[in-house]
C-alpha positions in Angstrom: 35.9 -7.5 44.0 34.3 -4.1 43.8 30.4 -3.6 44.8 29.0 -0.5 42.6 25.5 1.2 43.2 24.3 2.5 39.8 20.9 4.7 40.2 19.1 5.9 37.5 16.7 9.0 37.7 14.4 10.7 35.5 13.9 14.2 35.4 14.9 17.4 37.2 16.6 20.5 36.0 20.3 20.1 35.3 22.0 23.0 37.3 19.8 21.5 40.2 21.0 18.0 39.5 24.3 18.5 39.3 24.8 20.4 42.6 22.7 18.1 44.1 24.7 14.9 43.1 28.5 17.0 44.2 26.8 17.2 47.9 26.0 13.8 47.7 29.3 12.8 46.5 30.9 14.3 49.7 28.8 12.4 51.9 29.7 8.7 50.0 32.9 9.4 50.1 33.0 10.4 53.7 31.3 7.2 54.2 34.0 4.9 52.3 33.3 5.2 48.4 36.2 4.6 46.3 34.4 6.6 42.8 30.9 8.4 42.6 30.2 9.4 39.4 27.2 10.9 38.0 26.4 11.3 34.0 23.6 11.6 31.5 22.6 8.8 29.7 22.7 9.7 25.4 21.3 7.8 23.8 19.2 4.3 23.8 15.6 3.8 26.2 17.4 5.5 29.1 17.9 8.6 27.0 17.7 11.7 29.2 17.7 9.8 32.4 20.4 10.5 35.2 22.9 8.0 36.2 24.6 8.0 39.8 27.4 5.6 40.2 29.0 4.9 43.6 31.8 2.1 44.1 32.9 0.3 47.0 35.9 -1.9 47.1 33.8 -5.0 48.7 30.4 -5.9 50.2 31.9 -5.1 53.9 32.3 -1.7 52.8 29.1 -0.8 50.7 27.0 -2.4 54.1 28.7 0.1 56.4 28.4 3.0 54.5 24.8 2.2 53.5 24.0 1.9 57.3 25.7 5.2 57.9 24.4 6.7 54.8 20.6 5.6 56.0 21.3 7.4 59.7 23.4 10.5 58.3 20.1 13.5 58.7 22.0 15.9 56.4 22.0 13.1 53.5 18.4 12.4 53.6 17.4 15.5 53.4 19.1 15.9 50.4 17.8 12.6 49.2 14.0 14.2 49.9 14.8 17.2 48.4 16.0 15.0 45.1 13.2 13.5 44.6 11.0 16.4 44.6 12.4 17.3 41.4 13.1 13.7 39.9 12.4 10.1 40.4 14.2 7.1 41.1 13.1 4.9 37.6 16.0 2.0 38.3 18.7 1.1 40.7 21.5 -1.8 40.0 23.8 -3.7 42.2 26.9 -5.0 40.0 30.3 -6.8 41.1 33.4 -6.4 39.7 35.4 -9.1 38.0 39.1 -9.1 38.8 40.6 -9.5 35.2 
């Protein structure tokens, strides 16, 4: 049963976005995420807004890397450096269903 992180924000410049989201992707990863994606959202009330997606496999997982994520200096900088440029309008938790 997979535990996915979706985070929506609003704002920022694209070029900026983007390379911002790659580092983070390296420092989920290093910390146990099995997919971090990041999009723009097209159409409907979200239009414009950011999506960043990371996936753990369980719960076990997703609470040790958030743990490391929340210690790891190099990510929160990043993190504070994100939100000078955009905002954090919406964060979801889902789990997976096993079909």
């Amino acid at each position: 049963m997979s535990v996915t992180q979706l985070t929506r924000f609003k704002g920022g410049k694209p070029e900026e976005m983007i390379k911002a989201a790659k580092q983070a992707k390296a420092h989920w990863e290093k910390q146990g995420a099995e997919y971090v994606g990041f999009s723009r959202i097209h159409t409907g009330s979200w239009t414009g807004q950011w999506l960043y997606l990371v996936r753990f496999p369980n719960w076990t997982a997703m609470g040790k890397a958030q743990d490391a994520i929340s210690q790891d200096a190099d990510f929160q900088k990043l993190l504070a450096h994100v939100l000078t440029m955009a905002e954090i309008v919406g964060r979801t938790t889902t789990i997976g269903v096993d079909l």
